[in-house]
C-alpha positions as CSV (number, residue, x, y, z in Angstrom):
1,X,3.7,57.1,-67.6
2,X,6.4,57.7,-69.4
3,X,9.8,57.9,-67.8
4,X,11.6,60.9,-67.2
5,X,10.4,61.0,-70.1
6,X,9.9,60.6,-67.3
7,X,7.5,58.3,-69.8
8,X,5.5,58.8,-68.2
9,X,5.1,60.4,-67.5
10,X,5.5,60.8,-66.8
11,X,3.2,60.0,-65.6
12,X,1.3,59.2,-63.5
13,X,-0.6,58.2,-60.7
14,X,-0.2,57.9,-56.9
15,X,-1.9,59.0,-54.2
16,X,-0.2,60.7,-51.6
17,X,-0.2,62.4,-48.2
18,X,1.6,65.6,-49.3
19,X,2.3,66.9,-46.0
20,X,5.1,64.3,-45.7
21,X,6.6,65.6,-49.4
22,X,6.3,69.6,-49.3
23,X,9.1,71.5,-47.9
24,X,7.3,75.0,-48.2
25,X,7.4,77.1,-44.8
26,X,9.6,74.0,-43.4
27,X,13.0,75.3,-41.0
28,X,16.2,75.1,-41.1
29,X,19.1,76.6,-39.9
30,X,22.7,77.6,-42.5
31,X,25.1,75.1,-42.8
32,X,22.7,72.3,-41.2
33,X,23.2,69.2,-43.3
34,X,20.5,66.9,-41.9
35,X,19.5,64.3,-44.2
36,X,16.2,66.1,-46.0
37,X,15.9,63.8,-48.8
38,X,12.2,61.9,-49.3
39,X,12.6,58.6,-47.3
40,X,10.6,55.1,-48.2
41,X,8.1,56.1,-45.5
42,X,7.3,58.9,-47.9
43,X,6.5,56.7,-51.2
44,X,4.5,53.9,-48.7
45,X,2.1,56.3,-48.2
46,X,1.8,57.4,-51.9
47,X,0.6,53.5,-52.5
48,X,-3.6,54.0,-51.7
49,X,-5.7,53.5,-54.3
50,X,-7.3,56.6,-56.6
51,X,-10.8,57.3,-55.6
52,X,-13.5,57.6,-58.2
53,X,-15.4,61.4,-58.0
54,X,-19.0,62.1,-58.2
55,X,-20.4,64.9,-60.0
56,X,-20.5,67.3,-56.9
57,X,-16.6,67.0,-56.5
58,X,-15.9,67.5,-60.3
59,X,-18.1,71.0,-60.4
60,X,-15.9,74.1,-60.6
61,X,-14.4,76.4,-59.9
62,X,-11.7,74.8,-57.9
63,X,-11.3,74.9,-53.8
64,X,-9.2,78.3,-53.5
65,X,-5.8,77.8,-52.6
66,X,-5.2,79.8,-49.4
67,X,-3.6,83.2,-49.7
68,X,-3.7,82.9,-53.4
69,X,-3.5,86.3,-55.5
70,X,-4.3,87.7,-58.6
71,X,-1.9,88.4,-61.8
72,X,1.3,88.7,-62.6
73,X,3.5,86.4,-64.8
74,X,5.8,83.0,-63.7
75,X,8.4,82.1,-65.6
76,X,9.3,78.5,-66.0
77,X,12.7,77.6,-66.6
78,X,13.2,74.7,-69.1
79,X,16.5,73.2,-70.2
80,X,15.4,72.3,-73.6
81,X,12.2,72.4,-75.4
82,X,8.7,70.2,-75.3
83,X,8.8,67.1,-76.7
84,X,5.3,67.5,-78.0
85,X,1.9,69.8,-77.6
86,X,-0.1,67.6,-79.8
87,X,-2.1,65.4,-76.6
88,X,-1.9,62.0,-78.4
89,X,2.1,62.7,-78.8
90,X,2.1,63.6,-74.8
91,X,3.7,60.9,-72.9
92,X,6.2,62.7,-71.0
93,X,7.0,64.3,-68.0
94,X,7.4,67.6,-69.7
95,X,4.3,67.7,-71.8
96,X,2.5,66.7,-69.2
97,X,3.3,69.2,-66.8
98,X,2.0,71.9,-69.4
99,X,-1.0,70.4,-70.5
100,X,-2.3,71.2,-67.0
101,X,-2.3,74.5,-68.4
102,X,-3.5,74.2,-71.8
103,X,-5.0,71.1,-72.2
104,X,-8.5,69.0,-70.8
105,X,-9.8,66.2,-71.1
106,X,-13.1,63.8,-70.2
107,X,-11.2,63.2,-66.7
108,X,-8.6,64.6,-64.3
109,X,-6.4,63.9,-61.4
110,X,-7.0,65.8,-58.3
111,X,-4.8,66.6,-54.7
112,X,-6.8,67.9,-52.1
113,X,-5.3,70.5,-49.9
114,X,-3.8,67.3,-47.6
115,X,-2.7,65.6,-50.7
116,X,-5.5,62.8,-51.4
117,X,-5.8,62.1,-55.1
118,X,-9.0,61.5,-56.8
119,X,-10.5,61.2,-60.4
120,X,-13.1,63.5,-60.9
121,X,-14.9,65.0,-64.3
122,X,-12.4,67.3,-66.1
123,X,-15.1,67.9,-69.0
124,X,-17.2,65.2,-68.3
125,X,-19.8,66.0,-65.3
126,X,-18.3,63.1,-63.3
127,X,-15.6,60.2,-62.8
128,X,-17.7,58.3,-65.3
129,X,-20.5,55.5,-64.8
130,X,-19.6,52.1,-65.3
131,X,-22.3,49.0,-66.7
132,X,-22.4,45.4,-67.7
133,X,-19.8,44.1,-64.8
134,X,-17.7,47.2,-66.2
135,X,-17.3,46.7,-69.9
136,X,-19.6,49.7,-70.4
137,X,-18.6,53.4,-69.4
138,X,-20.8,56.4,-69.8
139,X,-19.7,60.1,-69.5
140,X,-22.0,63.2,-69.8
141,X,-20.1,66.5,-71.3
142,X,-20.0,69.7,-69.1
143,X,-22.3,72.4,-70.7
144,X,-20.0,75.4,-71.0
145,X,-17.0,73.8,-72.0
146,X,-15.3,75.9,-75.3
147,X,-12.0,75.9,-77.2
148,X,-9.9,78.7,-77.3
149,X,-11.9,80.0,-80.0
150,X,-15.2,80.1,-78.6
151,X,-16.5,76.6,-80.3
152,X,-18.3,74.1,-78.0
153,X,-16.8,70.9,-76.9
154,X,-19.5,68.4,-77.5
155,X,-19.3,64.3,-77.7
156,X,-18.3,64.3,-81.4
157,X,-15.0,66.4,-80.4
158,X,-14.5,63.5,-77.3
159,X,-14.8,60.7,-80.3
160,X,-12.7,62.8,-82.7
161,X,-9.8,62.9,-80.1
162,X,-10.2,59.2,-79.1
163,X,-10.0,58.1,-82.7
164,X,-7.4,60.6,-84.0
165,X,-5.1,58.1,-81.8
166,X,-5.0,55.1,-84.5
167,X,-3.7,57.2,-87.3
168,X,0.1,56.2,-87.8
169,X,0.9,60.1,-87.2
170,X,0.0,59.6,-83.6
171,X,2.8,57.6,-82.4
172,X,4.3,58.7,-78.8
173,X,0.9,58.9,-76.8
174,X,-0.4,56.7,-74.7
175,X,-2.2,53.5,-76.1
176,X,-4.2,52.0,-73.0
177,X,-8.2,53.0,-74.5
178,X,-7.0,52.1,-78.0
179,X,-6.5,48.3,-77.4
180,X,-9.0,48.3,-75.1
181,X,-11.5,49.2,-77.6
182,X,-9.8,47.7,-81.0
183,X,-6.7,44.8,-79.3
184,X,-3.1,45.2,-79.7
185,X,-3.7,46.1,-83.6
186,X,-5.7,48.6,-83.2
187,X,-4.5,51.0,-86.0
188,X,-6.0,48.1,-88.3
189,X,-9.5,49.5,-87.5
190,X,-8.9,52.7,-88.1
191,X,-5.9,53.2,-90.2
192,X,-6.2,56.4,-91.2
193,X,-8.2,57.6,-87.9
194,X,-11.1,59.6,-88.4
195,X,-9.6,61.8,-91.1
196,X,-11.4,60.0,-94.2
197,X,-14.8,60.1,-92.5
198,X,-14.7,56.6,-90.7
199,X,-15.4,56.3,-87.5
200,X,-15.4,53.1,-84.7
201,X,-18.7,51.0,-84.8
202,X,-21.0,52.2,-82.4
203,X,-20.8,48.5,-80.4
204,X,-17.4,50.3,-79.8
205,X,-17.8,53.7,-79.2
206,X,-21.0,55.3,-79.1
207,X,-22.2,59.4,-79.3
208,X,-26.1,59.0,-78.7
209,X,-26.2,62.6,-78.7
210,X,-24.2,66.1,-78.5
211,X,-23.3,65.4,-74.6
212,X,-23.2,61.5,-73.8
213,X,-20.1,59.4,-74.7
214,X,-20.2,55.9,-74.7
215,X,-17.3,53.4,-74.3
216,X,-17.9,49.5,-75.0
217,X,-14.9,47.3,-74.1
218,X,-15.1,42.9,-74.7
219,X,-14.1,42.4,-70.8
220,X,-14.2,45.2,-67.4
221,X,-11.9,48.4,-67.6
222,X,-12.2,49.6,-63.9
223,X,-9.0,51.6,-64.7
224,X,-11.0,54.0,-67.6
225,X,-11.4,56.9,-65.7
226,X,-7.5,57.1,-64.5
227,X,-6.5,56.4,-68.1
228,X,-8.4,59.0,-69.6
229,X,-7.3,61.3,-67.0
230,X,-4.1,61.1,-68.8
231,X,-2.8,64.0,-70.5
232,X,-2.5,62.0,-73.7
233,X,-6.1,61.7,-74.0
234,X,-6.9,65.0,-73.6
235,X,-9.1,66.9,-76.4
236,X,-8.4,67.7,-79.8
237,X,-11.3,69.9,-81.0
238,X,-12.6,68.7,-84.4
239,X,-12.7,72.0,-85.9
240,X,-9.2,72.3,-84.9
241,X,-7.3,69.8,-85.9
242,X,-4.5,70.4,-88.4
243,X,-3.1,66.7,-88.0
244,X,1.0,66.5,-87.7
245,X,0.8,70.3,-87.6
246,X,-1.6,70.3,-84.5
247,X,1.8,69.3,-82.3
248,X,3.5,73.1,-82.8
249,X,-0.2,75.1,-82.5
250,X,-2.9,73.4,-80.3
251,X,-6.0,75.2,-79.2
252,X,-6.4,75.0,-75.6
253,X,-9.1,74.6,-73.6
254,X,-7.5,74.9,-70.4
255,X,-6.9,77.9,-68.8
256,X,-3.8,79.1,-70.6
257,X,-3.5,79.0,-74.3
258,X,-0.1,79.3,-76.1
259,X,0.5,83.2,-77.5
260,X,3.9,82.9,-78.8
261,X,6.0,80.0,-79.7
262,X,9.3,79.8,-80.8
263,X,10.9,76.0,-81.1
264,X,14.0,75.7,-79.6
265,X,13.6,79.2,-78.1
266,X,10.8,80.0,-76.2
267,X,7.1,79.8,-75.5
268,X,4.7,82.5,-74.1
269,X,1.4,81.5,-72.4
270,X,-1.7,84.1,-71.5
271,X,-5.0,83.9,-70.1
272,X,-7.7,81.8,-72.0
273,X,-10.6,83.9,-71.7
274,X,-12.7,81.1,-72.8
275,X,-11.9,78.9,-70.1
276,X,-14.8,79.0,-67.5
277,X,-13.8,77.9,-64.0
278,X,-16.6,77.0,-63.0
279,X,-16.9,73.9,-65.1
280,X,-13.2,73.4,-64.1
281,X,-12.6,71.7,-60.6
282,X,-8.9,71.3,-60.8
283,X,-7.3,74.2,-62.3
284,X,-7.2,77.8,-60.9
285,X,-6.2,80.9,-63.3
286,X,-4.2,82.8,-60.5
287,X,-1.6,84.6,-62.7
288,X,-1.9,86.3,-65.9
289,X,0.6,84.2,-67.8
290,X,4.3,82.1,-68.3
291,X,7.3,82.6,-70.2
292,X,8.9,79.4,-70.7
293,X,12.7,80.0,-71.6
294,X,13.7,76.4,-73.3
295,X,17.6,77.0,-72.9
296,X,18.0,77.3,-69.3
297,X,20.6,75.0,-68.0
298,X,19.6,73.0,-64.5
299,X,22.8,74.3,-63.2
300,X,21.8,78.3,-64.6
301,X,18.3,77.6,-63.2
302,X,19.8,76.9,-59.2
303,X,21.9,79.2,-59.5
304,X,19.4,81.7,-60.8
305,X,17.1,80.5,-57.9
306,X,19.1,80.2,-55.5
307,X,20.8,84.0,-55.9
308,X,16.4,84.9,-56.2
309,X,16.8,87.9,-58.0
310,X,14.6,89.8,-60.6
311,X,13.2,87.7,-62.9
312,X,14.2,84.6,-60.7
313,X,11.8,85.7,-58.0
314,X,8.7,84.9,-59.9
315,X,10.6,81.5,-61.3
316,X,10.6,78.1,-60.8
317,X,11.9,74.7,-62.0
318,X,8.9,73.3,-64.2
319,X,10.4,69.9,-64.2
320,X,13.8,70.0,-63.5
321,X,15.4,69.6,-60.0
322,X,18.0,71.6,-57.8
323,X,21.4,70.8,-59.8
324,X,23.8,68.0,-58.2
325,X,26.4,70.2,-57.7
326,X,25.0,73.2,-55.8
327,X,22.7,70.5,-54.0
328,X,24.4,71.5,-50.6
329,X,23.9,75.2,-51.5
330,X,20.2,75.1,-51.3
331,X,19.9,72.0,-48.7
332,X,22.0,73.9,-46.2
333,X,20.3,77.1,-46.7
334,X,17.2,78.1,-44.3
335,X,15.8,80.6,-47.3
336,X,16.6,78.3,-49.5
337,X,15.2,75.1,-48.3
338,X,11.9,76.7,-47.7
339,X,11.5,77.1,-51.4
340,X,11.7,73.8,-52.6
341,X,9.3,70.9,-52.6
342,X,11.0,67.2,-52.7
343,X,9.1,64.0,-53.9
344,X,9.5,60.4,-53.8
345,X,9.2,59.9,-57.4
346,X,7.2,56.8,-59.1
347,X,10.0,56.9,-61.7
348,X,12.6,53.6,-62.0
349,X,15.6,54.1,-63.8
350,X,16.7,51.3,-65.8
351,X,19.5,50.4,-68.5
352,X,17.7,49.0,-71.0
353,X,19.3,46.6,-73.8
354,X,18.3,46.0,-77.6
355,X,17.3,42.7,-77.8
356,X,17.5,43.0,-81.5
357,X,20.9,43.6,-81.2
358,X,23.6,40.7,-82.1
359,X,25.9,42.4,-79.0
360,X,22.5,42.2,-76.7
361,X,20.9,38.6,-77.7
362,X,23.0,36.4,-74.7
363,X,21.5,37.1,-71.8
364,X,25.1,36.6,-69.8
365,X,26.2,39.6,-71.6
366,X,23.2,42.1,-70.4
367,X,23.6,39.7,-66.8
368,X,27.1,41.1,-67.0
369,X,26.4,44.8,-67.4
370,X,23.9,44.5,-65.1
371,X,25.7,43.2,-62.2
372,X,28.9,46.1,-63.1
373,X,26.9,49.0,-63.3
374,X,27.9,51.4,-60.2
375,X,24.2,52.4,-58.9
376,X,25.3,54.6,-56.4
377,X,27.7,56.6,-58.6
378,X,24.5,56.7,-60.8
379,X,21.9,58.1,-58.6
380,X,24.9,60.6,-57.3
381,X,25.0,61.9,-60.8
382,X,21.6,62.5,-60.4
383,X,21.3,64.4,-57.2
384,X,23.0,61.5,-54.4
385,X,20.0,60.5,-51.9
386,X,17.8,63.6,-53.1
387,X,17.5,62.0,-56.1
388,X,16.7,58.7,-55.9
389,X,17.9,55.4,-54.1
390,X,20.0,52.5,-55.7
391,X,16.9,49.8,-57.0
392,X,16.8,45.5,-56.5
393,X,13.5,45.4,-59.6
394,X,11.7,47.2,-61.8
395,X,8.8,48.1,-59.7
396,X,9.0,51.5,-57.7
397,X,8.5,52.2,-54.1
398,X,5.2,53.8,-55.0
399,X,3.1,50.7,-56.0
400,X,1.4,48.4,-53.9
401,X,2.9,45.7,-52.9
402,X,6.5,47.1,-53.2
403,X,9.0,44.0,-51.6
404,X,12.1,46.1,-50.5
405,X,14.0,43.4,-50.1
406,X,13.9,42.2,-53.7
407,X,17.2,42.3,-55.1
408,X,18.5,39.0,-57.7
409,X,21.6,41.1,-58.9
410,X,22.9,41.9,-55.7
411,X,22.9,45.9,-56.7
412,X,21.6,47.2,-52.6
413,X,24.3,45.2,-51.4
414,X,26.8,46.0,-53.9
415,X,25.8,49.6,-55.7
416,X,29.8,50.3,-56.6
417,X,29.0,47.1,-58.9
418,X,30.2,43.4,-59.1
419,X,33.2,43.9,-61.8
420,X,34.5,39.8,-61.0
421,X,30.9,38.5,-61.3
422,X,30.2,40.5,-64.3
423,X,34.1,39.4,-66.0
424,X,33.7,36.1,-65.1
425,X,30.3,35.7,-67.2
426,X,31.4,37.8,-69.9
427,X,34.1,34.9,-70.4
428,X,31.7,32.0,-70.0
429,X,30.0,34.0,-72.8
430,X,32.7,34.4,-74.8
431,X,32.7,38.2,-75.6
432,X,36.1,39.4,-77.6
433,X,38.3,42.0,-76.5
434,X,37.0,45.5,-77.8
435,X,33.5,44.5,-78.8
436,X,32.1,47.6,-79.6
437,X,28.6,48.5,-78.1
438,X,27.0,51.6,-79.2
439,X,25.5,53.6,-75.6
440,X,22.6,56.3,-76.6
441,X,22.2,58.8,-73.8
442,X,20.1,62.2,-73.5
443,X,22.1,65.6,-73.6
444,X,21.4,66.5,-70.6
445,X,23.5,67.4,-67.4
446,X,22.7,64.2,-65.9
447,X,23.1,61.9,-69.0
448,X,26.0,63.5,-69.4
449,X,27.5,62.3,-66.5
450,X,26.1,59.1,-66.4
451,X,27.6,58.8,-69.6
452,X,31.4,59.2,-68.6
453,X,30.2,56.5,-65.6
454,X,28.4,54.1,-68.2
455,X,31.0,53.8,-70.7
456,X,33.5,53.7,-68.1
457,X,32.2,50.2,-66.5
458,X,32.2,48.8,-70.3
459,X,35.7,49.8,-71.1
460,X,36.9,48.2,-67.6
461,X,34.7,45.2,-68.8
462,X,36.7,45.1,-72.1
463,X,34.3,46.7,-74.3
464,X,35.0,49.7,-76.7
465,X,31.7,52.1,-75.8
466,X,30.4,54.3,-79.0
467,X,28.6,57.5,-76.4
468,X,26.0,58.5,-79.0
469,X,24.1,61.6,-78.2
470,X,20.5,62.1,-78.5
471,X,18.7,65.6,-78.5
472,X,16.9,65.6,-74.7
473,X,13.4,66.9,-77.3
474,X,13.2,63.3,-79.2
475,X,15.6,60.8,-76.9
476,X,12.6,58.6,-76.2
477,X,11.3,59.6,-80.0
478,X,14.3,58.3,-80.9
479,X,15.1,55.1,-79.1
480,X,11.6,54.4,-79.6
481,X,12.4,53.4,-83.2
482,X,11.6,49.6,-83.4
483,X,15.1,49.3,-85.7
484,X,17.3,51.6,-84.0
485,X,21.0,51.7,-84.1
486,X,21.6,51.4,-79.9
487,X,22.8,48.4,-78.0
488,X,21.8,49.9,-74.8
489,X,20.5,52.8,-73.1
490,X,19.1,54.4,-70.1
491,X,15.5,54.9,-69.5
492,X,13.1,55.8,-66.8
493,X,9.4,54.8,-66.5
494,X,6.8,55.7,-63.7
495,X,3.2,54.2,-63.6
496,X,0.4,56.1,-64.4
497,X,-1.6,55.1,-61.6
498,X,-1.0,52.7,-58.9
499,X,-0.9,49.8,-60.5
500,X,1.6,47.1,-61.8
501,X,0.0,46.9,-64.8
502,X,0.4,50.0,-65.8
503,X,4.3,49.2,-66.1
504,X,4.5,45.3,-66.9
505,X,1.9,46.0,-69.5
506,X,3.3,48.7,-71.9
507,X,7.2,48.4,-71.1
508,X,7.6,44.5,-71.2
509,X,4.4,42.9,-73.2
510,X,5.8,41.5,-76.2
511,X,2.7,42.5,-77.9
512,X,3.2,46.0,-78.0
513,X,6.7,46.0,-79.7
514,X,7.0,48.4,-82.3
515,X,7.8,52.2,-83.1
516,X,6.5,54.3,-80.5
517,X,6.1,51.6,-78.2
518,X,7.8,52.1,-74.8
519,X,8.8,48.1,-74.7
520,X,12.5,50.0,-75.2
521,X,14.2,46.7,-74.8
522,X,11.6,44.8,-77.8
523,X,11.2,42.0,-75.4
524,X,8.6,39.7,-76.4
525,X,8.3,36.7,-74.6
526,X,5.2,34.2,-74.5
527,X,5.3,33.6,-70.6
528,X,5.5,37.2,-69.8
529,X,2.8,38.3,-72.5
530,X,0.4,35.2,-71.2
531,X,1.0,36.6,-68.1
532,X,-0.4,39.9,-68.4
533,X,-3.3,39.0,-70.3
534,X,-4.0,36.5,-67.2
535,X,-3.3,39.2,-64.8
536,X,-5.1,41.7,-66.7
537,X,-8.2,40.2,-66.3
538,X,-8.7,39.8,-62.8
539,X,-9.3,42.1,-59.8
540,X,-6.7,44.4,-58.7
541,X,-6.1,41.8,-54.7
542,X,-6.2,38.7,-56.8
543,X,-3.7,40.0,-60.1
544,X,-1.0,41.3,-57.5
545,X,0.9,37.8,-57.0
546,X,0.3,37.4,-60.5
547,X,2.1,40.8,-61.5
548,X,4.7,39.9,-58.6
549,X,5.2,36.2,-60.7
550,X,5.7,38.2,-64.2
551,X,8.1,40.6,-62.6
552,X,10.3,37.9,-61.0
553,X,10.8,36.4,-64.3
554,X,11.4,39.4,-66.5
555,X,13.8,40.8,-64.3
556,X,15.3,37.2,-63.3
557,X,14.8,35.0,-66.5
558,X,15.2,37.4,-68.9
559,X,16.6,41.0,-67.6
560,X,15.5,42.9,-70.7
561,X,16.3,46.2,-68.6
562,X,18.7,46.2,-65.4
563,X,17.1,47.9,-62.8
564,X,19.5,50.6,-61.7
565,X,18.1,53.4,-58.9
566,X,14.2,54.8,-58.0
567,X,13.8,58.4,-58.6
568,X,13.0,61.2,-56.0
569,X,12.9,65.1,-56.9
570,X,13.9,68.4,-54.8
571,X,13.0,71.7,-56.9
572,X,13.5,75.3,-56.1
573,X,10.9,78.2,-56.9
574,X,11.4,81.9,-56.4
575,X,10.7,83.9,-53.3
576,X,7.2,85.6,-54.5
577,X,5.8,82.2,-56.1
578,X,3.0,81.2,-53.6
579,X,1.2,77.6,-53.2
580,X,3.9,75.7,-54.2
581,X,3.5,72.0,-52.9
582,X,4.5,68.6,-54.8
583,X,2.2,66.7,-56.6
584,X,2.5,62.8,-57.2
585,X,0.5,62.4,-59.9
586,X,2.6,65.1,-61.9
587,X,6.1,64.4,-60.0
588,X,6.6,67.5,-59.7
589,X,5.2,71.3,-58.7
590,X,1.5,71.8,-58.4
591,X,1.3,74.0,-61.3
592,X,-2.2,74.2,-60.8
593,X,-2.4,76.6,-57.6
594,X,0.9,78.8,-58.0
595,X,0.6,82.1,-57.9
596,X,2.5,85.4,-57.2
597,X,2.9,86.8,-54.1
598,X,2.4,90.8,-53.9
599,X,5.7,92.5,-53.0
């Protein structure tokens, strides 16, 4: 999942007890400053494994939400605009969080009412039925399910979206089913995806007829169903498909479809009448619409919230959380508490260095930067202990295994930084006085400030800091460019489910380096990348030490990314927005059973 790009996307997937995460209803009294924040506890018990749905549990419509009403339109406040609409460009947070509106594809994520996450069918009748020891996956298409003009979504449409994915416009998405099916170069078997009439072999993927889809991998995927359940592979109608133009103007099949958009501006969602709930076990169709303002600040949206006026009543944060500075505000607040949810995040927010750059290439340098970078003034600029916890690796609280007391920098014991340890090996390395090093950060409120703090640390280590800022729409776009002009820069990644592969494997395998690729740092080494080709092949119980081996050297041997604080969340919504609860695999609201509560 892509960080805070939440890349991942944000991903992203973790099962959860929500009761321990949702504040709704919860009490408080003014002026009480308890310590609310999601604690380790929490994230534990977001570490159990996704169950796999059978076709009764993926048949619509979805369980009512209790108390849930009819029409009426939320308003989602957004900072800045979408990075994409186009499902193989959606690999963050943002994106992902609307295509639970918009989009569908052959499987989904689902949170019961007590917070258990399962894959179940989204169009497909089922989780998917696996053959040959796994290599082998079968789905059946959902009769019933239409675009938002009416046209049947049949098998062709599934292989259409799948192979759309290896054309060099597609280039943010998610790329776990294309190198399953075609290896690390898989845009050399379809260069030009299906767009010139060639399609994948059917030894590779297979459309017997109008509703089966077949999927042939060279060793086991057990993890198919929770990658396609990833908004990334959601469904691109055939009929529909405009290419590079498909990112501003997608047809929905999800319950909402997109009425008005203007970049930059705003967006306007209504009522897809040709979404059928009752091939639909995930997503309810509660209110008549959203507005999406895209230039809401985080601290205009609190505030906003937080005063619960108007508009604001029928409002919430969509992705954002409660701004740092009026965090007191709404913690201390009994109304105000009782309208937010809070999550332990599966986000870890890292400072990632370009090892193609000359500045980045000694690894006492990035040890250097690693050991003086303040953590705790870090995660303060992001919300203090509401937003996330200072971090010893590069594998979240949320994934099995998780060793707390891994720390080889020293950054738990010391998160005000180690400025002596980090001087002393900046002079065994040599650096010169007023080396410059060029910092990228996201104009956001929170890069912002972490900005000022980052380029700080580097001056007091005798650097001179170039703060380059990056549009929040196309950061990741951005520093995803395989020869970018950045020595360093922040990122944030969360798994897409609960697995360590799904961070080692796209952030760190050598492999994958190249534009689009969320290996931000470019590091390719032959120990890690043997690694995860070793771990990748066996069981989940029997890869874990491996994955726990391939960490320790990355972050130890190598530190392509310094590990600098986990991620939590605390959003506010609006006094008549009903069913509001936290959901893991989205990191954020369930926007799937909001609704508006009658005056």
């Amino acid at each position: 999942m892509k960080t805070d790009r939440s890349r991942q996307t944000r991903a992203i997937v973790v099962a959860l007890a929500a009761g321990a995460l949702v504040l709704t209803g919860c009490s408080g009294s003014g002026g009480d400053t308890t310590d609310k924040s999601a604690k380790r506890k929490d994230a534990a018990r977001q570490q159990e494994p996704v169950k796999y749905a059978d076709e009764a549990a993926s048949t619509g419509p979805a369980a009512p939400v209790a108390g849930a009403e009819e029409g009426g339109v939320i308003t989602g406040y957004m900072q800045s605009d979408f990075s994409h609409l186009d499902p193989g460009q959606i690999y963050v947070s943002d994106a992902n969080q609307l295509g639970n509106l918009i989009h569908r594809g052959l499987t989904n994520f689902h949170s019961d009412k007590d917070g258990n996450l399962s894959i179940v069918g989204d169009i497909a009748t089922d989780s998917g039925q696996s053959s040959d020891g796994g290599k082998t996956w079968t789905f059946k298409i959902k009769k019933g399910v239409k675009d938002e003009d009416g046209n049947v979504i049949t098998s062709k449409d599934v292989r259409h979206s799948i192979e759309r994915t290896y054309a060099k416009f597609i280039f943010d998405g998610p790329n776990y089913v294309q190198t399953w099916l075609s290896g690390d170069d898989y845009r050399k078997a379809l260069p030009d995806g299906p767009y010139k009439g060639k399609h994948l072999p059917d030894s590779v993927l297979e459309t017997p007829d109008d509703s089966t889809v077949v999927f042939h991998f060279k060793q086991a995927r057990p993890d198919l169903p929770q990658a396609l359940a990833m908004p990334g592979y959601s469904i691109v109608p055939e009929k529909q498909d405009t290419k590079e133009k498909y990112d501003k103007a997608p047809a929905a099949l999800g319950p909402y479809k997109i009425s008005e958009f203007k970049p930059g501006k705003s967006m306007t969602l209504v009522r897809n009448t040709n979404w059928d709930p009752k091939t639909d076990s995930v997503r309810h169709q509660y209110v008549d619409g959203y507005n999406f303002p895209l230039t809401v600040s985080i601290p205009s949206q609190t505030k906003r919230l937080l005063a619960d006026q108007g508009e604001a009543k029928n409002a919430l944060q969509f992705i954002d959380m409660v701004d740092t500075a009026q965090m007191s505000s709404v913690v201390t607040d009994k109304k105000a508490y009782a309208r937010t949810v809070r999550g332990y995040q599966p986000y870890v927010w890292q400072m990632c260095f370009n090892l193609d750059s000359s500045e980045m290439k000694d690894k006492k340098i990035r040890d250097a930067i690693t050991y003086a970078i303040p953590s705790a003034s870090m995660v303060q600029a992001d919300g203090g202990k509401y937003g996330g916890e200072v971090a010893g690796g590069l594998l979240a609280p949320t994934l099995p295994g998780f060793d707390p007391s891994y720390d080889p920098f020293g950054k738990v014991k010391k998160p005000a930084g180690d400025l002596e340890k980090a001087k002393q090996l900046l002079k065994e390395a040599g650096v010169k006085e007023g080396t410059k090093l060029t910092y990228a950060y996201s104009n956001t409120p929170r890069g912002q400030k972490q900005m000022v703090i980052v380029t700080d640390v580097l001056k007091k280590l005798g650097f001179d800091p170039q703060a380059k800022e990056i549009d929040r729409a196309t950061f990741y776009e951005q520093i995803g460019k395989l020869d970018n002009p950045f020595d360093l820069y922040m990122t944030g990644w969360g798994q897409d489910w609960p697995s360590p592969s799904t961070v080692i494997t796209p952030v760190y395998d050598g492999d994958l380096v190249g534009d689009g690729s969320p290996n931000y740092s470019h590091i390719n080494d032959e120990t890690v990348n043997k690694g995860i080709d070793e771990a990748t092949a066996l069981e989940p119980e029997a890869a874990a030490k491996k994955w726990e081996e391939i960490h320790h050297r990355i972050v130890e041997e190598i530190n392509p990314c310094a590990p600098v604080y986990y991620s939590k969340t605390i959003q506010l919504y609006g006094s008549r927005i009903g069913g509001a609860r936290y959901n893991m695999e989205a990191s954020n609201i369930d926007i799937n059973d909001v609704f508006i509560k009658n005056p």
